[in-house]
Structures are given as C-alpha cells and as structure tokens.
LOVEX-519768 format. One line per 4 residues: number of its first residue (from 1); for each residue x, y, z of N, C-alpha, C. Coordinates in Angstrom, 3 decimals. Layout:
<nulos>
NUM) X Y Z X Y Z X Y Z  ... $
</nulos>
This chain:
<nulos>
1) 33.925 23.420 -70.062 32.643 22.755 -70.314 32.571 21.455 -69.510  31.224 21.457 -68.920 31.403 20.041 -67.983 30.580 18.692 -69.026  31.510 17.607 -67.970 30.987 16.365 -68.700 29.530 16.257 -69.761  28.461 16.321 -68.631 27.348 16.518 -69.203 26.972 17.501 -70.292 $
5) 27.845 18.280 -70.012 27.666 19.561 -71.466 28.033 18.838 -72.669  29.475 18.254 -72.174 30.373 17.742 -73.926 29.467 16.405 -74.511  28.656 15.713 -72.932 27.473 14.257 -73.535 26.867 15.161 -75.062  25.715 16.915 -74.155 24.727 17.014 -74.933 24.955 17.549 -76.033 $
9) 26.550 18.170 -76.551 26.857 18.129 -77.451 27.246 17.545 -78.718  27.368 16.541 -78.590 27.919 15.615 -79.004 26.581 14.953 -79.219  26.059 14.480 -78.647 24.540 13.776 -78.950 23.887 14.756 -80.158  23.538 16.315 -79.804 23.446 17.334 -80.493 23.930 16.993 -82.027 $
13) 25.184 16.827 -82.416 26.003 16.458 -83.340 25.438 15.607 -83.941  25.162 14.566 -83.478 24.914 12.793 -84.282 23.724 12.904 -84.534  22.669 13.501 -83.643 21.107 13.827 -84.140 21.205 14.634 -85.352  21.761 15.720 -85.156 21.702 16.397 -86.163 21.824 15.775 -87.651 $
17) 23.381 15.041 -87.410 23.780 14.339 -88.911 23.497 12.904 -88.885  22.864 12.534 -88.306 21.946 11.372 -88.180 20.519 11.939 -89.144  19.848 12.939 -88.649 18.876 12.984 -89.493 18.788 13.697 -90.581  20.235 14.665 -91.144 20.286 14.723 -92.523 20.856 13.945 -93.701 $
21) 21.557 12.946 -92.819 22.306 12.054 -94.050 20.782 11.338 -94.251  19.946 11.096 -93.673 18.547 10.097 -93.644 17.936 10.837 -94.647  17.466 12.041 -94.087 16.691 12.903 -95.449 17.580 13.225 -97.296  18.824 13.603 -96.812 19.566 14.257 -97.791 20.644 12.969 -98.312 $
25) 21.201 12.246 -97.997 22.392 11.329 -97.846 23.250 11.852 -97.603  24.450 10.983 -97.485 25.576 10.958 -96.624 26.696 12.580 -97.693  26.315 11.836 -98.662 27.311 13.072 -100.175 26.460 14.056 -99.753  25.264 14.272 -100.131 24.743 15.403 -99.891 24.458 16.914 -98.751 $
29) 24.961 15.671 -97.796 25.105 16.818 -96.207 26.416 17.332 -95.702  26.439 18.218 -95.842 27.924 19.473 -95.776 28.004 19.687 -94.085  28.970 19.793 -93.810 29.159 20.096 -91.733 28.477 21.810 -91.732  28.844 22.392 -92.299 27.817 23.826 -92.431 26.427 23.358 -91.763 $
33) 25.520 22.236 -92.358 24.256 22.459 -92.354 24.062 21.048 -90.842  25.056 20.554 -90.586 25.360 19.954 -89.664 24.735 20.685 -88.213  25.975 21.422 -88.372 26.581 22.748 -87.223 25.430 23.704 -87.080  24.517 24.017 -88.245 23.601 24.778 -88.215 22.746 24.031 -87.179 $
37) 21.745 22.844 -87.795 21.049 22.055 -87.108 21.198 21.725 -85.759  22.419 21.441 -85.291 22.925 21.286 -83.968 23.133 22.301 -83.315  23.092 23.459 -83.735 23.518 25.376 -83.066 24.916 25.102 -82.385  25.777 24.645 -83.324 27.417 24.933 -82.751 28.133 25.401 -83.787 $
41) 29.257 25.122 -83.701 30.249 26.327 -84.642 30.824 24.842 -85.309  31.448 25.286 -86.446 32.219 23.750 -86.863 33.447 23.827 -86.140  34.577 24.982 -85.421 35.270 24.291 -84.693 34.794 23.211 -83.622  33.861 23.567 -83.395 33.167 22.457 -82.328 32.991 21.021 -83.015 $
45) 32.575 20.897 -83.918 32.510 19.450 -84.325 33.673 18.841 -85.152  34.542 19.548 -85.556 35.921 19.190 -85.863 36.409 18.752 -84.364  36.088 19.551 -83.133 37.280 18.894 -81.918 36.922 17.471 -81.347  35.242 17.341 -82.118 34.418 15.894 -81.581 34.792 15.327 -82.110 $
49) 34.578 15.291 -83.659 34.623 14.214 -84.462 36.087 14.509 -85.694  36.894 15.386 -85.432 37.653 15.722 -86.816 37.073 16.251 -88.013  36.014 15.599 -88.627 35.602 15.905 -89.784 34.488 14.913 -89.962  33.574 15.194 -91.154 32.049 14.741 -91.104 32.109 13.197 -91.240 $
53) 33.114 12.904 -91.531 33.208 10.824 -91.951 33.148 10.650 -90.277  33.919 11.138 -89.339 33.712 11.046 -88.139 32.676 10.792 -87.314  31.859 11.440 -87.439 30.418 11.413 -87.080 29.428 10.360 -87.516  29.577 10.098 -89.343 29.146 8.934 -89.864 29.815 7.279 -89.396 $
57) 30.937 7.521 -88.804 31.487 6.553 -88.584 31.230 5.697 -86.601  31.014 7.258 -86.066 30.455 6.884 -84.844 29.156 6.250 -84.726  28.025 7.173 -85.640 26.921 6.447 -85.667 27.261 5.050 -86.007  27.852 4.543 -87.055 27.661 3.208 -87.044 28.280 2.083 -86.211 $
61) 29.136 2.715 -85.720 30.323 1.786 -84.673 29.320 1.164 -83.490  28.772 2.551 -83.062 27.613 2.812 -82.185 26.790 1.569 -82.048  26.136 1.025 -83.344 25.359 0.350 -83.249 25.808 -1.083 -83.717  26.611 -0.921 -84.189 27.414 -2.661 -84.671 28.352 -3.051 -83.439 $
65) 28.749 -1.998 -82.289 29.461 -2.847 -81.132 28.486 -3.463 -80.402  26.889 -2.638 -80.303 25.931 -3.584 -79.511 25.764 -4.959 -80.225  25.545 -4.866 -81.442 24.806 -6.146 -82.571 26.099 -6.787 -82.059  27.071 -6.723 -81.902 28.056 -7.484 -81.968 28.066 -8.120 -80.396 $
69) 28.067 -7.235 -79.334 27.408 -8.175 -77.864 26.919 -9.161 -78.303  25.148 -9.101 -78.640 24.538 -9.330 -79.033 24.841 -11.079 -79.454  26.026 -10.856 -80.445 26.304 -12.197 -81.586 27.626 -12.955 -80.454  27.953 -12.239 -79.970 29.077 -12.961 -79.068 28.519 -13.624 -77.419 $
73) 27.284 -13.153 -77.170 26.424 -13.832 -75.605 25.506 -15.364 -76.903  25.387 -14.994 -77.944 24.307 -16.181 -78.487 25.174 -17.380 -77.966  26.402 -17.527 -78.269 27.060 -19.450 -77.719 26.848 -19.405 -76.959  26.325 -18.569 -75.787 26.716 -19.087 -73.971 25.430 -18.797 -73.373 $
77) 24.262 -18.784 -74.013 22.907 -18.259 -73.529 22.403 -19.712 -72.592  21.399 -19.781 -71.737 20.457 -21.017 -71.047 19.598 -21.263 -72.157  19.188 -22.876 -71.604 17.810 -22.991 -72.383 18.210 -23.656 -73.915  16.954 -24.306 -74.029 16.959 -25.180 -75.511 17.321 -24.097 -76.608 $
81) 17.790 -24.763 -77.974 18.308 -24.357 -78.744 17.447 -23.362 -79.337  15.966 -23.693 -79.307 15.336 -22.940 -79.534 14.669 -21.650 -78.789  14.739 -22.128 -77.909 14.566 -20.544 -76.632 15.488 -19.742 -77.339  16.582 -19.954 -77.285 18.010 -19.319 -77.631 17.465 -18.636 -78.624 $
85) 17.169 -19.161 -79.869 17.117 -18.804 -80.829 16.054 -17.756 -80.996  15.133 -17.699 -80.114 14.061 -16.748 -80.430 14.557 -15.630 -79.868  15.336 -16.066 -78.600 15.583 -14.553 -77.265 16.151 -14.185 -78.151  17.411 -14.064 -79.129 18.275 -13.642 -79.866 17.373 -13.034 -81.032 $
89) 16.629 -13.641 -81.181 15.893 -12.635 -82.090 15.469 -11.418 -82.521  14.508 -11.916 -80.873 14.176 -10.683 -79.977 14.927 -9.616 -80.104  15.676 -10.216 -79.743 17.028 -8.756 -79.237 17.481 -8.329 -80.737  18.163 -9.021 -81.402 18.383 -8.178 -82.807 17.078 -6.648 -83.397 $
93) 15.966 -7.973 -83.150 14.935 -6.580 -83.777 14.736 -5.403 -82.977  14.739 -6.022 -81.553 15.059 -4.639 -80.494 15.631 -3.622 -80.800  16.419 -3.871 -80.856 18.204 -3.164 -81.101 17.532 -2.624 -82.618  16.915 -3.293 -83.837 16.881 -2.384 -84.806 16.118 -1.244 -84.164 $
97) 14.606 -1.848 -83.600 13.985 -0.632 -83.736 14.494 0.488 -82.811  14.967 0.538 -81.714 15.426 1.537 -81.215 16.878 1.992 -81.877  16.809 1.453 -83.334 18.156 2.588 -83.584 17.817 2.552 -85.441  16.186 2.248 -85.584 15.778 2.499 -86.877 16.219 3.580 -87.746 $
101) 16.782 4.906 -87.385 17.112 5.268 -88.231 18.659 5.241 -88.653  19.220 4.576 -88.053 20.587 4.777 -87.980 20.773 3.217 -88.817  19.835 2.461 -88.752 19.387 1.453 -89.998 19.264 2.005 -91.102  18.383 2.533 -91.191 18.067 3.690 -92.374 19.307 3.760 -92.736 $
105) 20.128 4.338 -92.135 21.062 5.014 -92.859 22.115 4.040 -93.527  22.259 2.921 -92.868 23.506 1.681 -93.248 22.599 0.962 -94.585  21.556 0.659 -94.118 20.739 0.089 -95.610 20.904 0.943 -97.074  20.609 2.481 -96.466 20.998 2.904 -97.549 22.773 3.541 -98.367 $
109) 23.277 3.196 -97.372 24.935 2.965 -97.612 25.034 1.640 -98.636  24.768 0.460 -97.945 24.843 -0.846 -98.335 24.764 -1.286 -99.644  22.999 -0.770 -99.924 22.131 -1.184 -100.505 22.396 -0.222 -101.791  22.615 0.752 -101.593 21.724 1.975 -102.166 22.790 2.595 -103.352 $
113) 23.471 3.476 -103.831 24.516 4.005 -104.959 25.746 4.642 -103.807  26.767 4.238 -104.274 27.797 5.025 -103.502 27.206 6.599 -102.972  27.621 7.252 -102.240 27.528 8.397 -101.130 28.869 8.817 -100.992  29.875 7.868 -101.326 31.223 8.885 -100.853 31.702 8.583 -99.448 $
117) 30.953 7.822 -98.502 31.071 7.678 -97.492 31.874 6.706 -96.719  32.823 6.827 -95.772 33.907 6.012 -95.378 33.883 4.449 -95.363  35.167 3.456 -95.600 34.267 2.401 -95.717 34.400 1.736 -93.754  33.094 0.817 -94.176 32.883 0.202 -92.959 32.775 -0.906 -93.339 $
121) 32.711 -2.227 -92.378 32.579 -3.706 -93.217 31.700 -4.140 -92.736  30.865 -4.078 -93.701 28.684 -4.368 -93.404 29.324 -6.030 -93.817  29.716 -6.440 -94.403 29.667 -7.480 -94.372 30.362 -8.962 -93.764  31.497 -8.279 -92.979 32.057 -9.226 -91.904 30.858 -9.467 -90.807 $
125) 29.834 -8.168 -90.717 29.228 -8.396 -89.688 27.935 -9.276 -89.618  27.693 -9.438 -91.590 26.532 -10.515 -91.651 27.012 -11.613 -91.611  27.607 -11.831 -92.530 28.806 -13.205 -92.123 28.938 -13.688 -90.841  29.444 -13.017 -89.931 29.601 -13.426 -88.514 27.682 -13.659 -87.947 $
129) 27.070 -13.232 -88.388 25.614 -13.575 -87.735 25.401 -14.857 -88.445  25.845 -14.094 -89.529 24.963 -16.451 -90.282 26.059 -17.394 -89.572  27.187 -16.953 -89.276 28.342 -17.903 -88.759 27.507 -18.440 -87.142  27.187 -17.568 -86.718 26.572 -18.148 -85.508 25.287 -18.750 -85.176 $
133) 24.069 -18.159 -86.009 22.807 -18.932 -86.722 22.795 -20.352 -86.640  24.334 -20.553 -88.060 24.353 -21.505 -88.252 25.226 -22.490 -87.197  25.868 -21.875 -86.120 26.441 -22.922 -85.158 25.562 -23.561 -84.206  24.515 -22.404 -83.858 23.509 -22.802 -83.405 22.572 -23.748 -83.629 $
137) 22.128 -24.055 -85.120 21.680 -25.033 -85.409 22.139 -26.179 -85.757  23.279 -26.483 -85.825 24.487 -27.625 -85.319 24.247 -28.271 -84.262  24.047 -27.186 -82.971 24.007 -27.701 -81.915 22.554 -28.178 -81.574  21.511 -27.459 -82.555 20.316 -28.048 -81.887 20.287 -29.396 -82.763 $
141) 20.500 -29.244 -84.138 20.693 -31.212 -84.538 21.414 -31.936 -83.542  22.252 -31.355 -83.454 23.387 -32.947 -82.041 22.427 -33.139 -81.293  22.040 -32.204 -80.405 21.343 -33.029 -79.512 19.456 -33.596 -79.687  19.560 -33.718 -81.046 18.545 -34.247 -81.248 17.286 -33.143 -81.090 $
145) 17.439 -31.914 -80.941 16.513 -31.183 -80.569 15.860 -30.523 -82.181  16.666 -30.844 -83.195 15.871 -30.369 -84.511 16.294 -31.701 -85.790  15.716 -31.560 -86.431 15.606 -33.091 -87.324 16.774 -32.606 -88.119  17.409 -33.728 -88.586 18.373 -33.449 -89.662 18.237 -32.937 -90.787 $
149) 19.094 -32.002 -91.152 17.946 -31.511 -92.779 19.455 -30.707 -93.319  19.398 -29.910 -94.123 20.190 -29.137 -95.067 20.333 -27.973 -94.481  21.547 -27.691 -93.388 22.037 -27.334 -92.359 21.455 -25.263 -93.211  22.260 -25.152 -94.211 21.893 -23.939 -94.413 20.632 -23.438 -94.889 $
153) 19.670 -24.396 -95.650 17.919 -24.056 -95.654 17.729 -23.425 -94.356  17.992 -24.068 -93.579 17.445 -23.587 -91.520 18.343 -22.502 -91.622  19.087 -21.928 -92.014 19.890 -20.773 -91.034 19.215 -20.044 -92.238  19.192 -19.548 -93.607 18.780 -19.249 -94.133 17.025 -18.584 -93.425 $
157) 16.588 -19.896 -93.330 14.661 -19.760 -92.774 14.852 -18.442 -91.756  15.904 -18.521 -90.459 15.823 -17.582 -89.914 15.840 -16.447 -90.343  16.894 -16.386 -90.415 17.591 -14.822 -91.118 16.584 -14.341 -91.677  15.828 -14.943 -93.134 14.933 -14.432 -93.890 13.670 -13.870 -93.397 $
161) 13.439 -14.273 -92.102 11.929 -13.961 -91.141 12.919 -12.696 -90.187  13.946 -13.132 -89.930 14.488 -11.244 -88.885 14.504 -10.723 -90.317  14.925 -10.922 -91.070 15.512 -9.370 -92.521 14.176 -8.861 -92.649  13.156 -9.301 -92.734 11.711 -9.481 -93.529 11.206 -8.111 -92.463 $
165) 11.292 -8.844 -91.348 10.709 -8.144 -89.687 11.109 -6.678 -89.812  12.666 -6.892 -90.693 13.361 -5.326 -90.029 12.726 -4.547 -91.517  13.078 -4.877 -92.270 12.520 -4.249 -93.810 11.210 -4.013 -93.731  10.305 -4.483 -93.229 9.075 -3.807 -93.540 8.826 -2.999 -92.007 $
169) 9.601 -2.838 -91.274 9.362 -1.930 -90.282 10.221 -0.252 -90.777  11.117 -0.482 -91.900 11.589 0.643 -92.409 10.735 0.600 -94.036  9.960 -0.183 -94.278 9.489 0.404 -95.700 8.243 0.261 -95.619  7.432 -0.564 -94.473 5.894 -0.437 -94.061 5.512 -0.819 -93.336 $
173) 5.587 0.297 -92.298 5.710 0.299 -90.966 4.170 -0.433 -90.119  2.991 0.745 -90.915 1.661 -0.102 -90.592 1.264 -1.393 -90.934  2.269 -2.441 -91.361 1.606 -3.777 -91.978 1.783 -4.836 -90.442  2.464 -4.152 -89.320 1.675 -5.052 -88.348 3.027 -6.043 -88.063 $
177) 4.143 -5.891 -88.869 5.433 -7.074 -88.664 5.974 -6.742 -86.943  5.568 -7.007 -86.353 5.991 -6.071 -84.694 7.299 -7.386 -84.036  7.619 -7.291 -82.895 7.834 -8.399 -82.211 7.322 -9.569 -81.868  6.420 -9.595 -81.604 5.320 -10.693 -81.112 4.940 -11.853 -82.631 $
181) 4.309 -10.575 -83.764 4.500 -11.554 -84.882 5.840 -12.158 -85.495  6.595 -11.380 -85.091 8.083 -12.148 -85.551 8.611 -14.017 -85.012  8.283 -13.601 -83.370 8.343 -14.646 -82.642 7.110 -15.539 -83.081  5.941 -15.252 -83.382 4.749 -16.811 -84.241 5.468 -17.018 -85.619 $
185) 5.988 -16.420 -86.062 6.899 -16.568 -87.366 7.705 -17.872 -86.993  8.138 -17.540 -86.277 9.751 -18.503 -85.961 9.417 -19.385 -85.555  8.373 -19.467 -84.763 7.449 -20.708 -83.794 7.221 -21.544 -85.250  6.142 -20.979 -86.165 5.782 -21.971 -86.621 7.052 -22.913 -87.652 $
189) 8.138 -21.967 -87.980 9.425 -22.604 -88.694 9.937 -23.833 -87.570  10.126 -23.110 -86.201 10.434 -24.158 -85.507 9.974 -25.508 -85.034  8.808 -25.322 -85.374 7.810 -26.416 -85.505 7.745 -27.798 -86.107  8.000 -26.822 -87.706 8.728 -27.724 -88.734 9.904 -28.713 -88.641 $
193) 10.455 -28.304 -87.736 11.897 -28.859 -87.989 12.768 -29.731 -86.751  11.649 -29.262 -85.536 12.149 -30.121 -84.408 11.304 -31.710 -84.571  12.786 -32.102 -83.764 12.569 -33.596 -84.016 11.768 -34.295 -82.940  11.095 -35.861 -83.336 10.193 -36.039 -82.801 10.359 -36.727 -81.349 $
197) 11.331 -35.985 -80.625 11.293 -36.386 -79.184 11.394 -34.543 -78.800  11.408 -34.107 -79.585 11.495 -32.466 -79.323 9.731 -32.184 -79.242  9.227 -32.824 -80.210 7.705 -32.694 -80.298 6.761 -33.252 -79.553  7.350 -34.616 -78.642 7.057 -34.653 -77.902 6.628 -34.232 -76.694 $
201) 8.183 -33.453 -76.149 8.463 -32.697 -74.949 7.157 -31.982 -74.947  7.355 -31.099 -76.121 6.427 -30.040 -76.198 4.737 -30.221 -75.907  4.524 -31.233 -76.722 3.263 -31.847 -76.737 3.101 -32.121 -75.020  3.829 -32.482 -74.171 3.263 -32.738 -72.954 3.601 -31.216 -72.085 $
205) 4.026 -30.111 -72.518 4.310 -29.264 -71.411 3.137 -28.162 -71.179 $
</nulos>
C-alpha cells in the first residue's frame, strides 16, 4: 500500500470515529461500527491505531499539539501587547473552528459524565493558557501599556470572551459570535484598561 493510500486510510479511520463518538459517545461506539463506516476490516485499524482509545487519543493529540504551537509563539510574537493579544485570539478560535468537532468531542469528555475514555490532561493545557494570558498582561502593565488593576480580573476578561466565542459556536451557531465580533469584544475590554499614554497613542493614530 502506498503512502498516500495508508494517509486516506487512516484519515478514513478518524472521520469515521470522529463522527460517531460525536453522535453516539466515546462508551457507546464499538470498532465494528468504526470499520463499518470507514469500509475497512478491524485488522486494519488495530495495525493504525492498536485499539479504539488509539484513535480517540490521536484525535486529540492532533489538536492540542497545534493549541500548544499556538501558546508557545504567544512570548515571542511583534507588536504591542495588545496586537499580541488579539492575533492570539484569532488563532485559538481559528484552530477551534476548523476542528469544531473534535471540540465537540473533548467538551463533551471534559464536561460531560465519564465515557470510559482514556485519560488525557484537559487541564494542564488550560492552565498553561491562563499561565500565558496572564504573563502577557504583566508585560503589558510594565510597560505602561495597560493600567494597573487586579492582574487576574484581566486574564480572566479574556479567556471569558474566547470560551463564550467557542461555546456558542458549538451550542448556537446562528447567534452571529464569528471572528470579527470576537475581536470588537476584546477591543472594547481593551479599551478599558489601557493606560493613559496607551490612549493617547491611540487617540492620535
């Protein structure tokens, strides 16, 4: 089998149990109905993945090594603290929506009643985002670029406008929360809070 064959197999695979753990959950979907969906044999997805935690475990790796780029370029980005802070935004919700259902599926791991399903650590990886949030806004107080205030209210403000952005794009989708409104979201928080040689700048550009 050539390269490109074992890609579309394998892709084959994760679609498949990508979109029945979504409909059915993670306990509820058997490699039988896997293998069916995907038109392969289960020796075939035993030689990909070993066994069905395999597959659940790729999907998520999948998408927490990007988020994790992602959280490791935020210290070293150009531009005011606040540029920073929005491009990074940006990109988080990006990254959800092109992998919304594979959100779906960790929210409802997380969130939702045990599934049986392997563990992963959802929560080193929020931790490490507020860890950097909040370094970020460290750095925009030092240099005078946001007013002094109660360091975690501000990292908090963010977070709560991306969680908000991503949750109602998986629980109501038509209410309009897109990119663009995310970023006037943040504008007007940022508004609030930069200091008044920051408001200045602005005021003359």
């Amino acid at each position: 089998m050539s390269g490109s064959s074992n890609i579309a197999v394998r892709e084959r695979l994760l679609a498949s149990a990508l979109g029945l753990f979504t409909r059915k959950g993670y306990a509820s979907t058997t490699v039988r109905e896997i293998v069916t969906t995907a038109g392969v044999t289960k020796p075939v997805l035993y030689y990909y993945f070993r066994k069905k935690e395999g597959i659940y475990l790729e999907l998520i790796h999948r998408v927490s090594a990007k988020f994790d780029v992602l959280l490791d370029g935020l210290g070293h980005g150009h531009g005011s603290v606040t540029e920073r802070l929005l491009h990074f935004s940006d990109e988080v919700f990006s990254l959800f929506m092109e992998n919304i259902e594979v959100a779906r599926l960790m929210y409802s791991i997380y969130y939702g009643p045990p599934q049986g399903a392997p563990f992963f650590d959802f929560e080193s990886h929020q931790l490490k985002f507020q860890h950097r949030i909040r370094c970020l806004i460290k750095e925009g107080i030092r240099q005078e670029e946001f007013q002094k205030g109660r360091l975690e209210d501000m990292m908090w403000a963010i977070l709560g406008a991306v969680n908000i952005a991503m949750e109602v794009q998986l629980c109501h989708p038509g209410m309009g929360v897109d990119r663009k409104r995310l970023v006037r979201i943040l504008n007007l928080f940022f508004r609030g809070i930069w200091d008044d040689k920051m408001r200045r700048k602005r005021g003359r550009s």
